[in-house]
C-alpha positions as CSV (number, residue, x, y, z in Angstrom):
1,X,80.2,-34.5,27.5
2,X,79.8,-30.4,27.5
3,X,76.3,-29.4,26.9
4,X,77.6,-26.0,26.9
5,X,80.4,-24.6,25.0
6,X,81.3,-21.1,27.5
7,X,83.5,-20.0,24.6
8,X,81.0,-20.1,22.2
9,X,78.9,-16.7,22.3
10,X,74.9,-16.3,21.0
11,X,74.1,-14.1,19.4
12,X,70.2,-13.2,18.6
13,X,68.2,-13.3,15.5
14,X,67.6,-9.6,14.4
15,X,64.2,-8.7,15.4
16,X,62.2,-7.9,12.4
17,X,60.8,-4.3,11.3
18,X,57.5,-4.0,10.8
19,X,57.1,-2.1,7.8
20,X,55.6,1.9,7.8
21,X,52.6,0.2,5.1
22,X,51.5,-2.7,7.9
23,X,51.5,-0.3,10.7
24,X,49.3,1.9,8.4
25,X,47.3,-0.4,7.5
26,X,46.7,-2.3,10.8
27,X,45.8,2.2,11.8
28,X,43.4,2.2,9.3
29,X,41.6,-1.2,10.1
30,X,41.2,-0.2,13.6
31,X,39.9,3.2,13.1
32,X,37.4,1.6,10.4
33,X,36.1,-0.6,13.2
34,X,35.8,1.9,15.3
35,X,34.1,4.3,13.0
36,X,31.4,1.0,12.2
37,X,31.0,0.3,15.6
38,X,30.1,4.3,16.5
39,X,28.0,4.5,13.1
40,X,26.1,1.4,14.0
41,X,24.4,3.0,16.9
42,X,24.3,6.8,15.6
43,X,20.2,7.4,14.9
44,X,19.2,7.9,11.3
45,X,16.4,9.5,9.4
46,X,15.5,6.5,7.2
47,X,13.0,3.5,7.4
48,X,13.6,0.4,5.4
49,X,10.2,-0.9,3.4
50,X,10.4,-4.9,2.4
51,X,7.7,-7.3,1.4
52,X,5.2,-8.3,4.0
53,X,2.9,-11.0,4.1
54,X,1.0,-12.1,1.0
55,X,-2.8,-13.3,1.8
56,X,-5.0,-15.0,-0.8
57,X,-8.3,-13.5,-1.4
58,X,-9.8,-16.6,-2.0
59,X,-8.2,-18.8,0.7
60,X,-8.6,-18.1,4.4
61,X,-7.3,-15.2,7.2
62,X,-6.9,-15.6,10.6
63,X,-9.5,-14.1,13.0
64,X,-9.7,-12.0,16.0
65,X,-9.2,-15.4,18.2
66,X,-6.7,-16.6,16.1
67,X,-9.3,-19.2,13.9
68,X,-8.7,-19.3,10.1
69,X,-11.6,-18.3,8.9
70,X,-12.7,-17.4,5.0
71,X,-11.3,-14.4,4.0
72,X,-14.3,-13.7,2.1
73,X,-17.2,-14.7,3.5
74,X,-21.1,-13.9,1.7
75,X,-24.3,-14.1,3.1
76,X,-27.8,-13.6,1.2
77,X,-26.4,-14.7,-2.7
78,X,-25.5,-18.3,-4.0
79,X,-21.5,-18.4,-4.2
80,X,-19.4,-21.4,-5.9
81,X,-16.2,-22.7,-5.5
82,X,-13.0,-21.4,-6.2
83,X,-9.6,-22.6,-6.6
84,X,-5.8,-21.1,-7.3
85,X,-5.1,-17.6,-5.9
86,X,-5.6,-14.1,-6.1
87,X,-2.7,-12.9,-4.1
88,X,-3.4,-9.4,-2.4
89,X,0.8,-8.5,-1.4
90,X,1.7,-5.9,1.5
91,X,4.6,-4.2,2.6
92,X,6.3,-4.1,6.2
93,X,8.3,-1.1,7.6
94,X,11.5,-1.9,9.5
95,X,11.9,0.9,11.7
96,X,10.1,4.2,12.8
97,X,10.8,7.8,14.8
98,X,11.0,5.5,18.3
99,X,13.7,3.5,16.6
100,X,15.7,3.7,13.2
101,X,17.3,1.1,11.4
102,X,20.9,1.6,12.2
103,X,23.2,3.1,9.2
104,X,24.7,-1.4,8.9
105,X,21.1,-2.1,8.3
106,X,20.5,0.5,5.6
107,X,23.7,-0.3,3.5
108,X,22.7,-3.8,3.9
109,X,18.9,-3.1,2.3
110,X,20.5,-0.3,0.1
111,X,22.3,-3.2,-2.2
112,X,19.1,-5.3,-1.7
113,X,16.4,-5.7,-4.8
114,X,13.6,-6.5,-2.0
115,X,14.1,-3.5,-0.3
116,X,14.5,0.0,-0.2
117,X,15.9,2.5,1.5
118,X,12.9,5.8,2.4
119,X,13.4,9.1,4.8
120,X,11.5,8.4,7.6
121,X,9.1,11.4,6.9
122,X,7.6,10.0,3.8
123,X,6.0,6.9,6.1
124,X,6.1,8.8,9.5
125,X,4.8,12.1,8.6
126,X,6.4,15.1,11.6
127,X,4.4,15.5,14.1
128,X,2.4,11.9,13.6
129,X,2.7,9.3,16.4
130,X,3.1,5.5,15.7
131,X,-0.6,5.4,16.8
132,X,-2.0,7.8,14.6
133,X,-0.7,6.3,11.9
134,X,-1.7,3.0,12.5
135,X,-5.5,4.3,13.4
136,X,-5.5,6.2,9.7
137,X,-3.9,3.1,8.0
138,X,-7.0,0.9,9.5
139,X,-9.6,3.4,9.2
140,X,-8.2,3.6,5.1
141,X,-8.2,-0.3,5.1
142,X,-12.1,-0.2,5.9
143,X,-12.7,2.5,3.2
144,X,-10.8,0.5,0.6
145,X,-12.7,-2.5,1.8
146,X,-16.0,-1.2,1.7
147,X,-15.5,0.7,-2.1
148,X,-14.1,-2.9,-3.4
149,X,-17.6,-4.2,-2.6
150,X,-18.9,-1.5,-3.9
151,X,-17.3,-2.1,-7.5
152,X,-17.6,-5.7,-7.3
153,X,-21.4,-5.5,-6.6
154,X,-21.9,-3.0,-9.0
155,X,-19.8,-4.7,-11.4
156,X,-22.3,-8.0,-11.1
157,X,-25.5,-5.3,-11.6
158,X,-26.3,-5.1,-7.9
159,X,-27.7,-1.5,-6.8
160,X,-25.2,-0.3,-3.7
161,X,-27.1,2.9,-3.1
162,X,-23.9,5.5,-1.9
163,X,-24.2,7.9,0.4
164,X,-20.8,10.3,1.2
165,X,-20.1,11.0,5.0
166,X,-17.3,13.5,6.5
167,X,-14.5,11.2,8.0
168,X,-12.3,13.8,9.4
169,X,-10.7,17.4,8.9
170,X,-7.6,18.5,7.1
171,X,-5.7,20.9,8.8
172,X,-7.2,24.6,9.1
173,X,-10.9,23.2,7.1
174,X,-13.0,25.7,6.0
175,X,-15.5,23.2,6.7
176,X,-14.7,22.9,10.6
177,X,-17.1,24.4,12.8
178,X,-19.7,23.9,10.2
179,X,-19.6,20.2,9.3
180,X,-19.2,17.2,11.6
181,X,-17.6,14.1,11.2
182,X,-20.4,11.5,10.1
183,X,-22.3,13.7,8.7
184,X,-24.0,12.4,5.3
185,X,-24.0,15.1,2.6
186,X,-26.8,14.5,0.1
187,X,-26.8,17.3,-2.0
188,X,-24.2,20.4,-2.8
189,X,-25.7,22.8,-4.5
190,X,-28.8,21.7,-5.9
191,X,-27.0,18.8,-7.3
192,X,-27.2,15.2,-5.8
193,X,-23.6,14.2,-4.5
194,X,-22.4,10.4,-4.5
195,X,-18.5,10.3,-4.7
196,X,-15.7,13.2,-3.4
197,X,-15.3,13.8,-7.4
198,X,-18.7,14.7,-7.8
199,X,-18.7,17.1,-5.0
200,X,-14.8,18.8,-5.3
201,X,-16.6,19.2,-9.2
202,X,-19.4,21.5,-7.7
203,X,-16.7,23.2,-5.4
204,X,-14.5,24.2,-7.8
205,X,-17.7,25.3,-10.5
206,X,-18.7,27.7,-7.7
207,X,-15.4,29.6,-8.0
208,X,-15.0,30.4,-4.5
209,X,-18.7,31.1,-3.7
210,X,-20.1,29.2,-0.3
211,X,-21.1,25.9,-1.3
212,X,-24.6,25.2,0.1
213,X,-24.6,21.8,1.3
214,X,-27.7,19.4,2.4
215,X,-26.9,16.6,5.0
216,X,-28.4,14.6,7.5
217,X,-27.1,14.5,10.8
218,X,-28.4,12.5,13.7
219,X,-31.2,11.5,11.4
220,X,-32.0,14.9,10.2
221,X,-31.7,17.1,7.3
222,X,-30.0,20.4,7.9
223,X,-29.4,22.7,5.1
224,X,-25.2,24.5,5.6
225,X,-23.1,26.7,4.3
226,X,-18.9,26.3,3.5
227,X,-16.8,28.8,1.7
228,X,-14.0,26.6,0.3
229,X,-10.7,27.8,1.1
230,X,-7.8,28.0,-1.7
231,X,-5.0,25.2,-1.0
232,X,-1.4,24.3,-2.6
233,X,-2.5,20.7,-3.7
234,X,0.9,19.1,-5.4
235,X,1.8,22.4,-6.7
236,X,-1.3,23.9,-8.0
237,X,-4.1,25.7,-6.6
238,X,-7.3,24.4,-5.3
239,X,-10.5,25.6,-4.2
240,X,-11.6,22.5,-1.1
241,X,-13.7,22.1,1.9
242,X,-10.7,20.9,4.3
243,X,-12.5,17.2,4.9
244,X,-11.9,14.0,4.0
245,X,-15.2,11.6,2.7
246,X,-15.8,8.1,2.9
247,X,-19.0,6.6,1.4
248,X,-21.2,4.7,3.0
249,X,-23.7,2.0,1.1
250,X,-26.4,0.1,1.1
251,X,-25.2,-3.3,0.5
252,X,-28.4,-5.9,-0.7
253,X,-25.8,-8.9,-0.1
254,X,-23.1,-9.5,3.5
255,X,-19.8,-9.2,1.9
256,X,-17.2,-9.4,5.1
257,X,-13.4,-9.8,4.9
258,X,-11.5,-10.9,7.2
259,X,-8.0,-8.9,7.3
260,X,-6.4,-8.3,10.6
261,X,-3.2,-6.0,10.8
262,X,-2.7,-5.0,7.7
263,X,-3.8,-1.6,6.8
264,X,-4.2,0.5,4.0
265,X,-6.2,1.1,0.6
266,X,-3.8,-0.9,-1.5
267,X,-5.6,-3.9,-1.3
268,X,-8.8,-2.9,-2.9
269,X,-8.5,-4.2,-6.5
270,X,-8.0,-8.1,-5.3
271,X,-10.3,-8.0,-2.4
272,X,-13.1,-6.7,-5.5
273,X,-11.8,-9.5,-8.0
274,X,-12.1,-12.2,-4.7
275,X,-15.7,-10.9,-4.2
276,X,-16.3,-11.2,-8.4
277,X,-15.0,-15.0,-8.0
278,X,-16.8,-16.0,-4.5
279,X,-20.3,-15.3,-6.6
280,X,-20.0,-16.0,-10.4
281,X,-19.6,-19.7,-11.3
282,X,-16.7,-19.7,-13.5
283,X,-13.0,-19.5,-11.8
284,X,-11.3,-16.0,-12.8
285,X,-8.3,-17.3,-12.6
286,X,-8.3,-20.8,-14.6
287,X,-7.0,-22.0,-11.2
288,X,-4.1,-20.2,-11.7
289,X,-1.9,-18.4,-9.4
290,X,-2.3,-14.4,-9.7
291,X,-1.0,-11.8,-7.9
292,X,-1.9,-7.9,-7.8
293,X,-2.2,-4.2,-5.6
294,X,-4.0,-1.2,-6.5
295,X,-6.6,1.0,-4.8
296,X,-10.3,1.1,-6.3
297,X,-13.5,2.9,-6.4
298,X,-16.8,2.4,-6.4
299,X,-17.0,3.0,-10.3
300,X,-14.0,0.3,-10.8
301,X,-10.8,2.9,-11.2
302,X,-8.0,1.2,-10.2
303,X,-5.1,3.5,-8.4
304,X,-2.0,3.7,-7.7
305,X,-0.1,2.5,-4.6
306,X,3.6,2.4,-2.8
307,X,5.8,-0.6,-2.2
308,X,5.2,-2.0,-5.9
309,X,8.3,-2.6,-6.4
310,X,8.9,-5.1,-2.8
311,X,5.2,-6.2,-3.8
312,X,6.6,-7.7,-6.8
313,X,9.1,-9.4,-5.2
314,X,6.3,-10.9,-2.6
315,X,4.6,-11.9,-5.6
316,X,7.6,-13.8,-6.8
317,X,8.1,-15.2,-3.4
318,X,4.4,-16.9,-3.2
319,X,4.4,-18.3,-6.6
320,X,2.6,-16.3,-8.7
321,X,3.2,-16.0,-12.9
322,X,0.9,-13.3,-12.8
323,X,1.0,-9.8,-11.8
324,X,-1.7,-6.9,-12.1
325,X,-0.6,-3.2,-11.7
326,X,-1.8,-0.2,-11.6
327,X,-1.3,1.8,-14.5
328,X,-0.1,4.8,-12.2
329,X,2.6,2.7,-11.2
330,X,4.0,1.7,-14.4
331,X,7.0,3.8,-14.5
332,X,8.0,1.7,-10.7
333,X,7.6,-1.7,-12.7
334,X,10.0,-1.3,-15.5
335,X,13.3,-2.8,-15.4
336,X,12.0,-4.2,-11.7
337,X,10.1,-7.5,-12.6
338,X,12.0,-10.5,-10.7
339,X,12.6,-12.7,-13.6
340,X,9.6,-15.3,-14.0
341,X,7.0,-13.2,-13.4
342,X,4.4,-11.6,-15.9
343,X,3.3,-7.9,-15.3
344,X,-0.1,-6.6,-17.2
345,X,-1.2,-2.9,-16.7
346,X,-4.7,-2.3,-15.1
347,X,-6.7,0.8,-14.9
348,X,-10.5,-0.5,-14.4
349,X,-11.6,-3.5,-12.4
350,X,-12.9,-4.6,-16.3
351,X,-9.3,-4.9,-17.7
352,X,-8.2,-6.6,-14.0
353,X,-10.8,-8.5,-15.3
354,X,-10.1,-9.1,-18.8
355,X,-6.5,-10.1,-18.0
356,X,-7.7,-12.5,-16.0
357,X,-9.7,-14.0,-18.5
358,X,-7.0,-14.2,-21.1
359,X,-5.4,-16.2,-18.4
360,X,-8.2,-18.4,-17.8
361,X,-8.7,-19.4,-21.2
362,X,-5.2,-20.0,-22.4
363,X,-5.8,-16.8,-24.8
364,X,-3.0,-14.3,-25.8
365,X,-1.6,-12.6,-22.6
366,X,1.5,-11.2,-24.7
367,X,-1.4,-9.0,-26.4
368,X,-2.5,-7.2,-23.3
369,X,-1.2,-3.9,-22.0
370,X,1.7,-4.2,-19.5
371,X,4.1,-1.7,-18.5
372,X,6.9,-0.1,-20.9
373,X,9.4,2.8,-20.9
374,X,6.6,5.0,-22.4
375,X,4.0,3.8,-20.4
């Protein structure tokens, strides 16, 4: 038997043509690849902000070594127990001038609700090192922490006695030379000083005219003289000293918190509603779970802050129903409230306060102010 017939012939199967669309289209893959892969390592000018950690006021911190200590912690007053949460939120940066997110990351955080997407020079000002930043953000964190126990204190009728002190120069200060950094300014004037409001009020009555200034320095009164300079502040024109202040008080009670790396003033409303609920009896919170951000003062103004919108998301994250905002930031909340959680619009420490109460006691929450459209 044959297994081969010589007089039959073979003939091969007609290779197949690859159509001009496939080859195309197999072009335009590769080139995409190859455009992703160079654009994945291309530097960019953009930072990516997301939710940090959230730290309860009332619950504990770690410490320098590590320990979890009280966040709050009060010596010299009777304090009672607390219970629940009053969530302070922070943000984290992904990136900076030493090392952007690549262009993969930012589409990735672009379609994100968490995040967002921010030119790097609106968190790494030019011509500010990693460092720098980092040494303002704590030395602002200590400011914000001392002016919440400022307006807590006050708030419960203690006497904080303030004093305002030069913490550092602004850029070409008409004040450099003249002033030094802690020095306490006591009067401007003729007219006691306690807060930068009070004192840019003087500057700006004297219409340009040297602003004579009493301060103690080293333990001694010196009477000076600054002639405010005009500045572009935001568009208008102002008359300033070129310094910034921080106050200094005279605390009757030991407040200390216990925060370490996190920086920043935005933390100043909750660390003053912690302090209120370390030393009054009743819980502020019912027991309850609240969140909330916002700078304050001495006097109990609440301000504005950035991030609100990743902050809210933190909140959501933890497991708080409750959220207090700024006012200022109002117009950042709406139509960004993760679904489950309940926004109300602060201003003073007193309505922080009085939200919190309406939580407490069950009363009618849907009646306080939150943010709108036309807020």
């Amino acid at each position: 038997m044959a297994l081969f017939d010589e007089n039959v012939t073979i003939t091969p199967a007609p290779r197949r043509r690859v159509s001009r669309g496939a080859v195309i289209g197999v072009w335009a893959l590769a080139v995409a690849l190859v455009v992703l892969l160079v654009i994945t390592f291309l530097p960019t000018s953009y930072v990516i902000q997301r939710p940090g950690p959230v730290y309860n006021t009332l619950g504990t911190a770690a410490s320098a070594e590590g320990d979890q200590v009280p966040l709050i912690s009060v010596e010299g007053a009777d304090t009672y127990p607390t219970d629940g949460a009053l969530d302070l939120l922070t943000v984290q940066v992904v990136g900076n001038r030493e090392r952007t997110p690549s262009w993969f990351e930012l589409a990735l955080a672009w379609f994100d609700p968490t995040k967002a997407v921010l030119p790097i020079d609106t968190v790494f000002p030019e011509g500010t090192t990693t460092e720098q930043r980092n040494s303002e953000s704590a030395a602002m964190m200590i400011d914000s922490q001392q002016e919440a126990t400022a307006a807590a204190l006050t708030e419960l009728g203690y006497d904080v006695g303030a004093t305002l002190t030069v913490h550092s120069f602004v850029e070409d200060s008409a004040a450099e030379g003249v002033l030094q950094e802690g020095d306490a300014i006591l009067s401007a004037d003729g007219q006691p000083v306690t807060d930068a409001a009070a004192l840019r009020e003087i500057v700006a009555e004297g219409g340009g005219a040297p602003v004579e200034l009493v301060i103690e320095r080293d333990g001694e009164e010196m009477t000076v003289a600054v002639t405010p300079k005009e500045t572009e502040v935001d568009g208008e024109t102002a008359l300033l000293l070129g310094i910034t202040l921080m106050a200094r008080y005279d605390f009757p009670i030991d407040v200390t918190i216990q925060l370490n790396n996190v920086g920043g003033p935005s933390a100043g409303m909750m660390f003053a509603l912690g302090i209120i609920d370390t030393l009054t009896p009743d819980q502020l919170n019912g027991g309850q779970d609240v969140a909330g951000t916002g700078t304050i003062t001495a006097d109990g103004t609440v301000g504005p802050i950035g991030g609100i919108r990743q902050k809210l998301w933190g909140a959501k994250d933890a497991g708080a129903e409750w959220f207090l905002a700024p006012e200022a930031n109002c117009d950042e909340v709406v139509g960004h409230v993760p679904d489950g959680l309940q926004v109300f619009s602060v201003g003073t420490l007193e309505e922080a306060l009085a939200a919190l109460e309406a939580v407490r006691d069950d009363g009618d929450v849907d009646a306080l102010p939150t943010c709108t459209a036309a807020t």
